[in-house]
C-alpha positions in Angstrom: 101.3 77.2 66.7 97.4 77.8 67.4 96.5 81.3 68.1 95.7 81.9 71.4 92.2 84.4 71.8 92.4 86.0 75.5 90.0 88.4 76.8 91.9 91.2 79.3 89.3 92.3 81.3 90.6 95.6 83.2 89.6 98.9 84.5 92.2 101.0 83.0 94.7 101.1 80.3 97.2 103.4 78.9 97.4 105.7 77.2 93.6 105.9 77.5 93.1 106.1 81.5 95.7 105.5 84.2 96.1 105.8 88.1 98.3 103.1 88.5 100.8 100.3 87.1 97.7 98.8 86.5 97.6 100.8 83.3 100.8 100.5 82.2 100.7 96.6 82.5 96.8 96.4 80.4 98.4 99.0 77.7 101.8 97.5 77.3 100.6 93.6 77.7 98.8 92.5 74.5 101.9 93.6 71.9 104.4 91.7 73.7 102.0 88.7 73.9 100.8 89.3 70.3 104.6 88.3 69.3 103.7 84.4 71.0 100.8 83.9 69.0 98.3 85.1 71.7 95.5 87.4 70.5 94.4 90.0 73.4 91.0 91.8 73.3 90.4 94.1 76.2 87.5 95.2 78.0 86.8 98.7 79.8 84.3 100.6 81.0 83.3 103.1 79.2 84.6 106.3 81.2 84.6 109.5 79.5 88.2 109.8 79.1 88.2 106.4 77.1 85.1 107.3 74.9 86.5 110.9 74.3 89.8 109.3 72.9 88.2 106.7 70.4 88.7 108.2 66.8 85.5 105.4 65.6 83.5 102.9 67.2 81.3 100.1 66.0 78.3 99.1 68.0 78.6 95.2 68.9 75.8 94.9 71.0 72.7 96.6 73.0 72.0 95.4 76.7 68.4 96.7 77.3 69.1 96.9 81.2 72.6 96.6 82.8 72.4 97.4 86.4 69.9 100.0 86.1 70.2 101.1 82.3 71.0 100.5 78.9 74.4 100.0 77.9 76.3 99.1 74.2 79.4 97.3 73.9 81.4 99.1 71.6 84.3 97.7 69.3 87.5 99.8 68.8 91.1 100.4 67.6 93.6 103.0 69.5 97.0 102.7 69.4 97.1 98.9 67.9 94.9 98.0 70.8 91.7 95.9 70.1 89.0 97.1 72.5 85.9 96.3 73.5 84.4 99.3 75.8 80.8 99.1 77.8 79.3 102.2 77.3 76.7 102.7 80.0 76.1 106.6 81.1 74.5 105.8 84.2 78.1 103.6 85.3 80.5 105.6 84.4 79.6 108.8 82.4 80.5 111.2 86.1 83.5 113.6 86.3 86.5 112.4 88.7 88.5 109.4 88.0 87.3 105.9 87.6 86.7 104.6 90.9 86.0 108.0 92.9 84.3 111.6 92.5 85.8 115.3 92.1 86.1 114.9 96.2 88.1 111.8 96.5 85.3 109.6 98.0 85.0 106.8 96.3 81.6 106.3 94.1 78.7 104.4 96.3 77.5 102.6 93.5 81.0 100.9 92.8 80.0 97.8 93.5 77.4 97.6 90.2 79.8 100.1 88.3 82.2 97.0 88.5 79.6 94.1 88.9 78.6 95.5 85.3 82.4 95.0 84.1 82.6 91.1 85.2 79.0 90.4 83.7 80.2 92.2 80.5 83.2 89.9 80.1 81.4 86.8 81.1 78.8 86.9 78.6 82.0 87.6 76.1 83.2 84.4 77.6 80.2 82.3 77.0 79.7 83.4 73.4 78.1 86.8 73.1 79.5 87.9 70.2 79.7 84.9 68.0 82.8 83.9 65.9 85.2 86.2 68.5 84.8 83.7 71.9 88.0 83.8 73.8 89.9 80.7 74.8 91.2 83.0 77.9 89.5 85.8 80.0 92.0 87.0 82.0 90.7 89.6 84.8 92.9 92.3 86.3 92.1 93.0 90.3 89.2 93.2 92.1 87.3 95.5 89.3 87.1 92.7 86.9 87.1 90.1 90.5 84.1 88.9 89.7 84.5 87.9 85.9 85.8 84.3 86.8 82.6 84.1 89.6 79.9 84.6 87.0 81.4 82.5 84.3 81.8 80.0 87.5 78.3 79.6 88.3 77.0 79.7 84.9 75.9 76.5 83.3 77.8 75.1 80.2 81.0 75.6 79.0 82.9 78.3 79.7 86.6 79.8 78.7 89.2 79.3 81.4 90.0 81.7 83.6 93.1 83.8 84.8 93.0 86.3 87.7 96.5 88.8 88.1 96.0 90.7 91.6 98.6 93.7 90.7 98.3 94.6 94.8 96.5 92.6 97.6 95.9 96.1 99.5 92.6 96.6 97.3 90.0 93.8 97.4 86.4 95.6 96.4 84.3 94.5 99.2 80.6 94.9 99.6 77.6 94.3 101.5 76.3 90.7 101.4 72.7 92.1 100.5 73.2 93.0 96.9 74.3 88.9 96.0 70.8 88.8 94.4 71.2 91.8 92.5 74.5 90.8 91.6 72.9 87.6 90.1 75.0 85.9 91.8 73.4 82.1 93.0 72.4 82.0 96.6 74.9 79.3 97.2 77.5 81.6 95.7 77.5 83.2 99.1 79.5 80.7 101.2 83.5 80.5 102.5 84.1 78.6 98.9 82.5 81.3 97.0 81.9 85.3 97.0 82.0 85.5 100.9 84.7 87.3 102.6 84.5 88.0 106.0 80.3 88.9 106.2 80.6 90.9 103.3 81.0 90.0 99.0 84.6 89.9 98.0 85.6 91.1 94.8 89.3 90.0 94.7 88.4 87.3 97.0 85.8 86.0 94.1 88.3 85.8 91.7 91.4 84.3 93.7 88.7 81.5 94.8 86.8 80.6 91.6 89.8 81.5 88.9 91.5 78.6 86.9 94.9 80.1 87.6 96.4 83.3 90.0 99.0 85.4 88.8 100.4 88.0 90.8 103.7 90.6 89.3 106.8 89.3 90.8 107.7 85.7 92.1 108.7 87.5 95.6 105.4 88.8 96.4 104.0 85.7 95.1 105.9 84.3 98.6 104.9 87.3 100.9 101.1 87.2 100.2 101.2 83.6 101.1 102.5 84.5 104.8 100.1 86.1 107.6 102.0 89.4 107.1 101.7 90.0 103.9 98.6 88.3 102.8 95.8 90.8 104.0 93.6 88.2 105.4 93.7 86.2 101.9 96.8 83.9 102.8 94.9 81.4 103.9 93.3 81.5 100.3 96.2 81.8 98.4 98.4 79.2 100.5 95.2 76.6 99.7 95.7 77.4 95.9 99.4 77.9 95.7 99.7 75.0 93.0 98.0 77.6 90.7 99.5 80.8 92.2 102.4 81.8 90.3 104.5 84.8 89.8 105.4 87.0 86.7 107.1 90.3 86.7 106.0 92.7 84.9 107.7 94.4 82.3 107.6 98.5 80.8 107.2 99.0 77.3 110.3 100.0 76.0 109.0 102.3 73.2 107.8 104.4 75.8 109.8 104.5 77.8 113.2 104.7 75.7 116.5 107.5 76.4 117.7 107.4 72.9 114.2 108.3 71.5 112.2 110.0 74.5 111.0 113.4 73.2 110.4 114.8 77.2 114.0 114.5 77.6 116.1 117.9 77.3 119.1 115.6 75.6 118.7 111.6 74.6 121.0 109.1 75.2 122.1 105.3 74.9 123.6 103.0 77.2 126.9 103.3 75.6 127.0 106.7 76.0 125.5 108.0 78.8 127.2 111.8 79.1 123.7 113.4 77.6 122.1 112.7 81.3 124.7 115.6 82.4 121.6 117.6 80.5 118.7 116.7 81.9 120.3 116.5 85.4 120.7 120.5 84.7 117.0 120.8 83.3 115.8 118.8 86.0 117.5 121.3 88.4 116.3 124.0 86.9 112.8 123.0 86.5 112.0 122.2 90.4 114.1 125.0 91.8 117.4 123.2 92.3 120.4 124.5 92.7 122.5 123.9 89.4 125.2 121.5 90.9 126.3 118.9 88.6 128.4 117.0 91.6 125.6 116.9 93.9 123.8 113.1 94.5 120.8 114.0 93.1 117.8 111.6 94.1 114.5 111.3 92.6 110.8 110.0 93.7 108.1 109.4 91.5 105.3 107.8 93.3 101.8 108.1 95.7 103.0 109.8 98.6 101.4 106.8 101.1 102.2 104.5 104.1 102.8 101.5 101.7 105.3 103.7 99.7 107.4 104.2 102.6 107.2 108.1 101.9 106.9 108.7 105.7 110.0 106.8 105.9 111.8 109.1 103.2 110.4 112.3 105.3 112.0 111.4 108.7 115.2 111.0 106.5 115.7 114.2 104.7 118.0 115.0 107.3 120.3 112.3 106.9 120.1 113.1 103.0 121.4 116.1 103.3 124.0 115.4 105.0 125.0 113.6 102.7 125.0 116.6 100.6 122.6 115.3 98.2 119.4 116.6 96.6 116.2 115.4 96.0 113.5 115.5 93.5 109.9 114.6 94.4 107.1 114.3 92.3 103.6 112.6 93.3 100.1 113.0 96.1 98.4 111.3 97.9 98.6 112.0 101.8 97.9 115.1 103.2 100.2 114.7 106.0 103.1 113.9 103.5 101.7 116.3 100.8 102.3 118.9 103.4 105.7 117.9 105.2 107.6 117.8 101.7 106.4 120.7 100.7 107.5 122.3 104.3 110.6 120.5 103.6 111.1 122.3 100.4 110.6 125.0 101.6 112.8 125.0 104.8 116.0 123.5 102.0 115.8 126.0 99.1 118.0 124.5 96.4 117.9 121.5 98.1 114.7 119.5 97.4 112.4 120.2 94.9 108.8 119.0 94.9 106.1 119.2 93.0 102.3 117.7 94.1 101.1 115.9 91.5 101.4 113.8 88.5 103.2 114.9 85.5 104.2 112.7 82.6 106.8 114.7 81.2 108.3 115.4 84.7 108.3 111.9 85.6 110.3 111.5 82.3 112.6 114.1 83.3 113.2 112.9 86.5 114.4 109.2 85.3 116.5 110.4 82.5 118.1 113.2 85.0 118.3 111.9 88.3 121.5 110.0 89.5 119.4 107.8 91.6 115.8 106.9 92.3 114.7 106.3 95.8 112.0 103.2 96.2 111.5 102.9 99.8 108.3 101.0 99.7 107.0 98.8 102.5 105.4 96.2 100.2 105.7 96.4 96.4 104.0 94.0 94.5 106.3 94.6 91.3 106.9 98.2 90.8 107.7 99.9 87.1 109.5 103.1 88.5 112.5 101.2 89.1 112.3 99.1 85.8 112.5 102.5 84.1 114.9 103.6 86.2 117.2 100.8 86.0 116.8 101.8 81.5 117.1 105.2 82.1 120.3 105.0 84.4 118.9 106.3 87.4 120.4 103.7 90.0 117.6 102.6 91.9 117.7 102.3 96.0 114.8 100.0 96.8 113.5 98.1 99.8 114.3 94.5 99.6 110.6 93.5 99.2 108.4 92.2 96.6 109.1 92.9 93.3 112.0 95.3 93.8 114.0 92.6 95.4 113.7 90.7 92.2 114.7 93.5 90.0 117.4 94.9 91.3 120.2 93.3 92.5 122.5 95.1 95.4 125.3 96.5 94.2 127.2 95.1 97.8 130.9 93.8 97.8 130.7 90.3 96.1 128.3 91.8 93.5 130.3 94.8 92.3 133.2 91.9 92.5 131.3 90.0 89.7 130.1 93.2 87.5 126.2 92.0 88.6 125.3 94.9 90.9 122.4 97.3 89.3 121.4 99.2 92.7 121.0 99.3 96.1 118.8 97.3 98.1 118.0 97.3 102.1 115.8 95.7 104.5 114.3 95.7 107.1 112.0 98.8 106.2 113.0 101.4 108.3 114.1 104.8 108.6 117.5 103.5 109.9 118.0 101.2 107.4 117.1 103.7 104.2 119.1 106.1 105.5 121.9 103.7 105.7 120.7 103.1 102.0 121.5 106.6 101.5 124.7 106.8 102.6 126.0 103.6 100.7 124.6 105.0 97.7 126.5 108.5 97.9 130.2 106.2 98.7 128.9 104.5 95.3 128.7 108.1 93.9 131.9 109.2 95.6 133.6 106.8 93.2 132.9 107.6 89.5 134.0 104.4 88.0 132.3 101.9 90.4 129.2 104.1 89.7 129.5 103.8 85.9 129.9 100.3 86.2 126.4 100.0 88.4 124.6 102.2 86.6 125.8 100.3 83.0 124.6 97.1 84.2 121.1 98.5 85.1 120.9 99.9 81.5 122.1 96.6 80.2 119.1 94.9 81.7 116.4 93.4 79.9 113.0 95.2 81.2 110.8 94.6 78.5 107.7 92.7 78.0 109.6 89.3 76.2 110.5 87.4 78.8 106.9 87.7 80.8 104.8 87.5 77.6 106.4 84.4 76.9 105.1 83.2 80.7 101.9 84.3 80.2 101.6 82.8 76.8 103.0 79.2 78.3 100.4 79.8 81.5 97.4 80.2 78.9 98.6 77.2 76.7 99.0 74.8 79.6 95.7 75.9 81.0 94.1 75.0 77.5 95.9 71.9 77.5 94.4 70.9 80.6 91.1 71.6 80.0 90.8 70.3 76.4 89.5 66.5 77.3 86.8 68.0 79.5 85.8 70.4 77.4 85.7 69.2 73.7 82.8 67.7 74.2 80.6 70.3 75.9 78.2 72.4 73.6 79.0 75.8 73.3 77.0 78.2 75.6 74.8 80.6 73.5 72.4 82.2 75.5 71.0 86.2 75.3 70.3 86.0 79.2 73.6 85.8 81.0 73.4 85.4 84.7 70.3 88.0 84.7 71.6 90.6 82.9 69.1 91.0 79.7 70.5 92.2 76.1 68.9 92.2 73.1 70.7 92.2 69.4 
């Protein structure tokens, strides 16, 4: 079978920078897809944390001016990945994360810090670095948006083009007066093009001009084709839904494994899972909980935000303990929220732990301890907590939306009937729906066996990367297929001026 070169263009990856599933899904990616004969390169930016963790790097090219400077493209190796990373002080080299300051407020110059990243990737695209040209550039969300724009609008031929939008909420819009800088074509500008609603749309940019649209779960592949969920962009996306197609994600099952995870206080296996008994108790301990091994004890591990449904959750501590359960919260994001679990925490001593934050370790903790892990999200476009979850037997209680409605299935009558149930799902999104979520989950509990059986069949499940490799791989083989006629016979593009941006050897 012909090896497959794909360039990942992305603003993150783990273990080298992460906010988000993003990461997880740019990290975990390219060895699963290695396995089907697809080679992945993958571009960053070069962010402090991502330079500071490269052991060596090769210099690949100079650009003498990239949006205001000089940059290198550097070559790399971490952790089996193959990187390519733009190193370009006066983008990236700030302190904060990688799309906002120290403060929070998100970087003014965003829109050339991530113009820079599309340019980057299309002048890999075209040829750049000779002898390495991908068949694929696949861009990640609206920070790589406008890879598959600037390889658009470039004469000659071009690789073909795959844009994944992990979540619609975040499109990277701009004001229409930098298209020139950009150097992006006049015409560019226009309802077929860049333009989205008077202003430059990243995502919109690459959900228009892309080859193929992927998006993380075959459900929200549905609900961002609907006015409700489509955040202005349905219209778009019901207009392209012959290429639209959606692919769960998967969690990389080395990392995230019970028998061999080191931030466990005991490992286990899905035949035996006793050891949890363990970490329930260090979980206890750890966020101030009283040591009750009979107590339902729920976890969350997530942004504390509107989409996440964490408002939701708040209004219905109440009804959670009544239920006589505890809960375990780690994450930030909203003040408001910040503020009214940590009042709740301390108004329920014992009772429900939090911690602000994100912790690694403690996020490990809480799915190899927890007896359940609360989802309550009001859109989800795949989600990975509950994919973990579901390995680490944590049953997972999840709004019957997006992604989670396609990985877990409801442990209701017919389902527990035919040994298929793997948690509990509920819908509509309300508090009077989760908080009759909560109380079918603690009648689960109240019988040990039924809750064995549940929380087997989520262990049992395949979460890994095979199964959506194996899609991708068939997505960039068909696309290749289709474009072979047109494009055998077209000269390859070798230029040292791509779209404006000058670079010299």
């Amino acid at each position: 079978m012909r090896l497959v070169r794909v360039l990942s263009v992305a603003s993150e990856l783990y273990p080298l920078i992460k906010t988000g599933g993003l990461a997880d899904v740019a990290g975990a990616l390219p060895a699963a897809l290695a396995a089907k004969d697809v080679a992945v390169r993958t571009l960053l930016p070069g962010f402090p944390a991502v330079l500071g963790a490269l052991p060596a790097a090769s210099l690949l090219h100079r650009f003498s001016d990239l949006f205001g400077g000089p940059a290198r493209l550097l070559g790399a190796e971490v952790g089996g990945l193959d990187l390519l990373l733009i190193d370009a002080p006066h983008l990236y080299a700030r302190p904060g994360g990688p799309y906002a300051g120290p403060d929070g407020i998100d970087w003014p110059d965003n829109a050339r810090r991530f113009a820079a990243l599309g340019r980057v990737a299309a002048a890999i695209g075209r040829g750049l670095l000779p002898g390495t040209e991908p068949d694929i550039v696949h861009a990640h969300d609206w920070q790589a948006g406008l890879a598959p724009a600037y390889l658009h609008y470039a004469p000659g031929r071009r690789p073909g083009t795959v844009m994944t939008v992990h979540n619609l909420a975040f499109q990277g819009q701009f004001p229409p007066d930098l298209l020139g800088e950009l150097g992006l074509p006049p015409g560019a500008y226009a309802v077929d093009g860049v333009e989205y609603y008077g202003s430059i749309g990243y995502l919109k940019a690459g959900l228009q001009l892309a080859d193929r649209i992927t998006t993380v779960s075959p459900t929200y592949a549905a609900e961002i084709r609907t006015p409700e969920g489509g955040m202005g962009l349905d219209g778009l996306l019901r207009a392209r839904a012959a290429s639209l197609s959606g692919i769960l994600n998967g969690i990389d099952t080395t990392v995230w494994d019970p028998a061999t995870d080191r931030r466990l206080e005991a490992t286990y296996a899905a035949s035996d899972p006793a050891p949890r008994a363990a970490n329930k108790a260090a979980l206890q301990r750890r966020l101030g909980l009283a040591a009750d091994p009979h107590a339902l004890l729920f976890g969350v591990i997530s942004r504390l935000s509107w989409q996440k449904g964490l408002d939701l959750l708040l209004d219905a501590v109440p009804a959670l303990l009544a239920a006589g359960a505890q809960l375990a919260l780690l994450g930030a994001g909203e003040a408001r929220l910040e503020a009214g679990f940590t009042a709740a925490a301390g108004a329920h001593p014992g009772r429900i732990g939090v911690q602000l934050g994100y912790d690694e370790s403690l996020a490990h903790l809480i799915q190899g301890g927890a007896d359940a892990l609360l989802v309550p999200s009001r859109f989800e476009p795949c989600g990975l907590t509950q994919l973990c979850a579901l390995r680490y037997g944590a049953v997972p209680v999840v709004a019957r939306v997006g992604g989670l409605a396609d990985t877990v299935i409801d442990a209701n009558e017919m389902a527990l009937a035919a040994g298929a149930g793997t948690g509990v799902q509920f819908a509509p999104v309300t508090r009077d729906a989760l908080e009759a979520a909560i109380g079918r989950t603690a009648s689960l509990w109240a019988e040990p066996a039924t809750w064995r059986s549940v929380q087997r069949n989520g262990m049992a499940t395949d979460v890994s990367w095979a199964r959506p490799a194996a899609r991708y791989a068939a997505l960039y083989r068909g696309l290749l297929s289709e474009s072979a006629s047109s494009s055998a016979s077209a000269p390859a593009a070798r230029s040292s001026v791509i779209n404006g941006a000058s670079s010299t050897a």
